[in-house]
N, C-alpha and C positions, 0 to 999 in steps of 0.2 A: 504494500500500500504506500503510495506516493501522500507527500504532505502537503497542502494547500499553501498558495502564497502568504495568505492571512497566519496560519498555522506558523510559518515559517517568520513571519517576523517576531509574532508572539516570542517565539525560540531563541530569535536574535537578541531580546529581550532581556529573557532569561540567563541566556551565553553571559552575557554581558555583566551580568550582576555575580556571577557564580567564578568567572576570570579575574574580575574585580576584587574581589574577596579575596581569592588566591593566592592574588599578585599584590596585593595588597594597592594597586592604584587605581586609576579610571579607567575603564575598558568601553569606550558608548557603543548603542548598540548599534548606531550607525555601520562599525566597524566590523559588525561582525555579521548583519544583513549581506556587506560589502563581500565578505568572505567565504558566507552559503552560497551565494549565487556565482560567485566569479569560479569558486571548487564547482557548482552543477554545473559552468560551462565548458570545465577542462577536463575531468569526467567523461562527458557527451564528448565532445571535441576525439581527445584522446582513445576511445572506447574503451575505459579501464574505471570501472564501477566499484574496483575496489582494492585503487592506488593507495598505500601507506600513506600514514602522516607526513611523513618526516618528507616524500617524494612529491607531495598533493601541498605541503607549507613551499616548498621552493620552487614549486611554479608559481603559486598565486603571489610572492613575492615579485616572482619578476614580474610579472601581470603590472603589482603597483609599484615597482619602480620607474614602470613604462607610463603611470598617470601619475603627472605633475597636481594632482588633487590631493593625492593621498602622501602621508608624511613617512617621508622611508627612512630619513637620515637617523645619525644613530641616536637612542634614545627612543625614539618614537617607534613605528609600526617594525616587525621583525619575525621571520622565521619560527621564532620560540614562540611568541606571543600567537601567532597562524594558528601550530600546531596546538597550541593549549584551547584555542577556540573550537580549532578541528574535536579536540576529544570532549570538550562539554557538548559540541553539538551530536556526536555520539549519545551521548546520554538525551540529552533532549529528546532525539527521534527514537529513545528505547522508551522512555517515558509515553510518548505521546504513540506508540505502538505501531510504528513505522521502524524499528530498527534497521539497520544495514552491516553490512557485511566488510570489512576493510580488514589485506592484509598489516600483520603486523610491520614497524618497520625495523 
């Protein structure tokens, strides 16, 4: 079962608050809407539904350091930070009973 776009921001939401905690900083959920969708588009793209973290954070990095929107420089947005969104959204879509399948990395 596929998750609805409304579903999916809820998530992002969520992600957001639960990275936040973790990381002990601000994570908004802008950021991580940013990074559900641009992972379903490399996913599709790639035909690999179940790319590693660690493989699936360093594309979508290059993704945004190719957009002058998004804040790469150090400090800001990062590989680590991806992949920590990456696995709350895991949880998210276990919760919301859409689970997926991804190898380990």
């Amino acid at each position: 079962m596929s998750l609805d776009r409304k579903t999916l921001e809820e998530g992002a939401d969520w992600i957001a608050e639960m990275v936040s905690e973790e990381l002990g900083g601000f994570i908004p959920s802008e950021l991580c809407d940013l990074v559900i969708v641009t992972e379903e588009k490399i996913r599709e793209e790639v035909g690999d539904p179940e790319m590693d973290h660690a493989s699936m954070a360093a594309r979508v990095m290059k993704v945004f350091e190719d957009d002058p929107d998004v804040p790469t420089q150090e400090g800001a947005v990062s590989e680590f930070i991806i992949r920590e969104i990456l696995h709350w959204e895991d949880e998210f879509r276990t919760m919301a009973g859409s689970p997926r399948s991804v190898r380990p990395s």
